[in-house]
SENU-371165 format. One record per residue (C-alpha): residue number from 1; x, y negated, z. Coordinates in steps of 0.02 Angstrom, whole numbers. Layout:
% SENU-371165
<rec i="NUM" px="X" py="Y" pz="Z"/>
...
***
This chain:
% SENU-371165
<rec i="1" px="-4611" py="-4432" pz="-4020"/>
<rec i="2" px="-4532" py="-4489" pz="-4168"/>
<rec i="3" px="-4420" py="-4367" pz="-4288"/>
<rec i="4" px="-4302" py="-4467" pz="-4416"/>
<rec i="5" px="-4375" py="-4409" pz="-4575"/>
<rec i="6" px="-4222" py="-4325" pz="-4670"/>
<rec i="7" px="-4225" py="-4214" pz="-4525"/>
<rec i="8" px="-4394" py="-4142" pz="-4511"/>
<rec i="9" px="-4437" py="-3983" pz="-4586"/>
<rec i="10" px="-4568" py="-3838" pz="-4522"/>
<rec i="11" px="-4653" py="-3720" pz="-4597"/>
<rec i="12" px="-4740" py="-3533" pz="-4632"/>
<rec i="13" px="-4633" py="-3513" pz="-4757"/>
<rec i="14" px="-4662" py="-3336" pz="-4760"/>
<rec i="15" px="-4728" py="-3355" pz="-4935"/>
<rec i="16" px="-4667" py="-3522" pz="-4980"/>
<rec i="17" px="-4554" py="-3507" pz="-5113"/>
<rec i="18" px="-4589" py="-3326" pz="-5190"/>
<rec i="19" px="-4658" py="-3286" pz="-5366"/>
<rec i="20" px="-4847" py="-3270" pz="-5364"/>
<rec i="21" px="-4833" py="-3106" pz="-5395"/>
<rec i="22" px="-4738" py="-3072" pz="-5245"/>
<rec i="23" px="-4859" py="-3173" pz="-5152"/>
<rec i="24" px="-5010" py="-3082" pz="-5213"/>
<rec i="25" px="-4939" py="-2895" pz="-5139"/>
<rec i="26" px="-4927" py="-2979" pz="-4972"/>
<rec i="27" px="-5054" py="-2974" pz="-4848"/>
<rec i="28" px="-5092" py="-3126" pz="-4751"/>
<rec i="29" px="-5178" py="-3130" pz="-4579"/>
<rec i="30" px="-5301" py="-3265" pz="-4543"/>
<rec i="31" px="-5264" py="-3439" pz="-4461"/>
<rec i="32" px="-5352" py="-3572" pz="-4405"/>
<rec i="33" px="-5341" py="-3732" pz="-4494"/>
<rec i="34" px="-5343" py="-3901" pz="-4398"/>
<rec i="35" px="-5517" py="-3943" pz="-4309"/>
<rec i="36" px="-5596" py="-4129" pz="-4327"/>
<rec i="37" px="-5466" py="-4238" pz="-4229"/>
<rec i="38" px="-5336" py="-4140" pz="-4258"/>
<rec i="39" px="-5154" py="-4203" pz="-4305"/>
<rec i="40" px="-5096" py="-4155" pz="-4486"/>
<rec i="41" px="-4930" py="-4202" pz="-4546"/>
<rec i="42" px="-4885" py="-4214" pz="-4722"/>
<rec i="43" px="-4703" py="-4219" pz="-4786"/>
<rec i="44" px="-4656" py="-4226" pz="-4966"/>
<rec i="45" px="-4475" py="-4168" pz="-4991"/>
<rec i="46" px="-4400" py="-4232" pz="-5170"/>
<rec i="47" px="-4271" py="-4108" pz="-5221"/>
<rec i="48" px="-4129" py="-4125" pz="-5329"/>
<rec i="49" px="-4162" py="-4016" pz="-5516"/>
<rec i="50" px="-4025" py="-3926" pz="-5512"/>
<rec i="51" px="-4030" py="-3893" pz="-5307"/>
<rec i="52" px="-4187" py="-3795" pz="-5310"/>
<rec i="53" px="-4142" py="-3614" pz="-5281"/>
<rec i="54" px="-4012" py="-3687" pz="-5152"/>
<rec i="55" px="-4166" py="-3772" pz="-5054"/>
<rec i="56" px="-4269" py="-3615" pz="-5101"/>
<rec i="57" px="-4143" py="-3510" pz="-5022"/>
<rec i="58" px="-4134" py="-3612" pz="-4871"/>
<rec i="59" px="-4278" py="-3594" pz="-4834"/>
<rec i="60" px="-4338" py="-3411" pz="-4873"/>
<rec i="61" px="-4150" py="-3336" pz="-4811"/>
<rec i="62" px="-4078" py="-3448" pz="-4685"/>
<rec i="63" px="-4236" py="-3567" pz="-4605"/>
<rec i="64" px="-4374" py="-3455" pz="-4613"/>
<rec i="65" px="-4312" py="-3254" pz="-4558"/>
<rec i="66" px="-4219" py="-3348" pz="-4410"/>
<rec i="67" px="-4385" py="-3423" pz="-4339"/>
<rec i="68" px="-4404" py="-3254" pz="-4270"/>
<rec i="69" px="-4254" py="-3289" pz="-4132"/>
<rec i="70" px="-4378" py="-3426" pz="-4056"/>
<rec i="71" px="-4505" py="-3419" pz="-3915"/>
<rec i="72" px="-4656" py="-3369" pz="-3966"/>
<rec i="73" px="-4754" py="-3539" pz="-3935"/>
<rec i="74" px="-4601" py="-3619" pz="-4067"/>
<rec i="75" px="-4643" py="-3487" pz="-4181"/>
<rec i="76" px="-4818" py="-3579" pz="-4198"/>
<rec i="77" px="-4737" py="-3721" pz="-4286"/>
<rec i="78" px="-4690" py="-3595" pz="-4436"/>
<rec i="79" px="-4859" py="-3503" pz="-4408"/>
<rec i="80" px="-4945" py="-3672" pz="-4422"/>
<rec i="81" px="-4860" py="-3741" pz="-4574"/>
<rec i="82" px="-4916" py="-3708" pz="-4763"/>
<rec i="83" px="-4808" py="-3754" pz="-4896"/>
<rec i="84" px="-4838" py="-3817" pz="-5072"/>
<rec i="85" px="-4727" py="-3837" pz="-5235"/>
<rec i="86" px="-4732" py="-3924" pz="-5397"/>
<rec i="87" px="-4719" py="-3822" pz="-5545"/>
<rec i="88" px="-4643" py="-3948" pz="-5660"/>
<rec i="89" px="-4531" py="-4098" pz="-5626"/>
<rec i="90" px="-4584" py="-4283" pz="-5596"/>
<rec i="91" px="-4531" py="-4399" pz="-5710"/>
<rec i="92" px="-4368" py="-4412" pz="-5611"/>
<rec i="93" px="-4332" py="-4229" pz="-5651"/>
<rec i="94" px="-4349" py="-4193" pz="-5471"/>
<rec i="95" px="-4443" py="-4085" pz="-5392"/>
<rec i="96" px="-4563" py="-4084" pz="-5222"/>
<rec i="97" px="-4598" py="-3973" pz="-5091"/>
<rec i="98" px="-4727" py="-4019" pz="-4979"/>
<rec i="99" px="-4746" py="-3941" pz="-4806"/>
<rec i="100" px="-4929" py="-3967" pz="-4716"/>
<rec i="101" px="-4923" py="-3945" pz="-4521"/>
<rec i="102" px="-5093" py="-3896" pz="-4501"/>
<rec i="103" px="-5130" py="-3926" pz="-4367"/>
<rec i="104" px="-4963" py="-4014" pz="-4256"/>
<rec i="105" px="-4919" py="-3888" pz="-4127"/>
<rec i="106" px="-4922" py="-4068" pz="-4006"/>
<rec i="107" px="-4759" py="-4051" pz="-3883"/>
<rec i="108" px="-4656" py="-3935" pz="-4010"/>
<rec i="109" px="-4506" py="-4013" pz="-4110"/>
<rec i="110" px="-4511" py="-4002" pz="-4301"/>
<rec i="111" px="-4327" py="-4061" pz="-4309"/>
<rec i="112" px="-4248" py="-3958" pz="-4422"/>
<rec i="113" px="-4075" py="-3989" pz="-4368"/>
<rec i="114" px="-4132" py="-3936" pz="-4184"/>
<rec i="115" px="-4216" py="-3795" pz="-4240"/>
<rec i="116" px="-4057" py="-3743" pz="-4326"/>
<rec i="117" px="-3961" py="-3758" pz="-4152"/>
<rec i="118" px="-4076" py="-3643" pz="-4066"/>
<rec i="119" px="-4087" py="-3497" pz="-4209"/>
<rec i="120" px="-3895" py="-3509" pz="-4243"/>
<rec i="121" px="-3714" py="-3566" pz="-4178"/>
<rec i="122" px="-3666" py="-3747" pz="-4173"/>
<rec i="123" px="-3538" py="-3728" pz="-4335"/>
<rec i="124" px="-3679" py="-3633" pz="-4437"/>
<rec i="125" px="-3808" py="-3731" pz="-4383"/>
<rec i="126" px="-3722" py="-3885" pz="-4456"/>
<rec i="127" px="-3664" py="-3788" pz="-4594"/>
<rec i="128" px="-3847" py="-3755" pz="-4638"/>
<rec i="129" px="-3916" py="-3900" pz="-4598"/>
<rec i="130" px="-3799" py="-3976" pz="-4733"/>
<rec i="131" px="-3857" py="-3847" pz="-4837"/>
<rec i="132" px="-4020" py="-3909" pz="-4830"/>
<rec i="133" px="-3974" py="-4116" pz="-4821"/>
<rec i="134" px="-3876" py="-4096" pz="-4992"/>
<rec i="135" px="-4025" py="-4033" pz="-5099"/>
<rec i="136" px="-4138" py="-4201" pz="-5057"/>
<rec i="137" px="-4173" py="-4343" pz="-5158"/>
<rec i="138" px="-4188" py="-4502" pz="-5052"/>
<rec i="139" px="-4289" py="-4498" pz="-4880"/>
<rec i="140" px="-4448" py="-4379" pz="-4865"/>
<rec i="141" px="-4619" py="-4449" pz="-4876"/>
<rec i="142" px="-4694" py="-4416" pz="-4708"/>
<rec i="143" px="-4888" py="-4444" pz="-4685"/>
<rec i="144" px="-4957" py="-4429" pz="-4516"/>
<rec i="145" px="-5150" py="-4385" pz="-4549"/>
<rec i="146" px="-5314" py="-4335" pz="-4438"/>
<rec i="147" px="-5421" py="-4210" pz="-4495"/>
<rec i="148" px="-5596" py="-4282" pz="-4535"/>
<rec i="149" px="-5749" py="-4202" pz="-4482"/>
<rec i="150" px="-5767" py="-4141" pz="-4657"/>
***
């Protein structure tokens, strides 16, 4: 299954994007991290400079809290998903997010733009999907890995 990679997006973003503070007050239950074999994707998101709390809104107010309308097995995709950030710009002045599936929940879809059409209508669906598009620098960097024995 191939995903064109502007569209894909995933993630347990339910700490993503907050101040560390905010991340240290919340508890966070166990999960199980990819076993030798395993599929791992890697996609690096470039984000504009001065589209950053747009894409951090995105995803902490409209992506994330809506994951809850899915079936439970689609939920895994967020559940599965860790999420890191730069804290300074690259020499671009953007900025990257980069979301870790870990591991692939194999048969889900990570397509952020059908995700979208299952948490919301078709008009705010687009509308956020938009959202999201307009905050990107180019085309994400998409890495599918295997988890080593190590």
């Amino acid at each position: 299954m191939t995903y064109p990679l502007k569209t894909i997006l995933a993630g347990s973003l339910l700490v993503l994007l907050q101040t560390p503070a905010a991340v240290a007050q919340q508890p966070q239950a166990p999960r199980a991290l990819a076993a030798p074999g395993d599929s791992v994707w890697v996609i690096v998101n470039s984000v504009k400079p001065d589209k950053r709390q747009q894409f951090e809104k995105f995803v902490n107010e409209v992506f994330w809290p809506a994951a809850k309308k899915l079936p439970q097995e689609e939920q895994r995709v967020f559940r599965q998903t860790r999420v890191l950030y730069s804290g300074r710009p690259e020499k671009d002045g953007t900025y990257e997010y980069v979301f870790i599936m870990d591991p692939v929940v194999q048969g889900q879809d990570y397509d952020i733009e059908h995700l979208l059409q299952k948490m919301y209508t078709a008009e705010r669906a687009a509308a956020y999907f938009k959202m999201f598009e307009d905050t990107l620098v180019g085309e994400q960097k998409w890495y599918r890995m295997v988890q080593s024995r190590l």
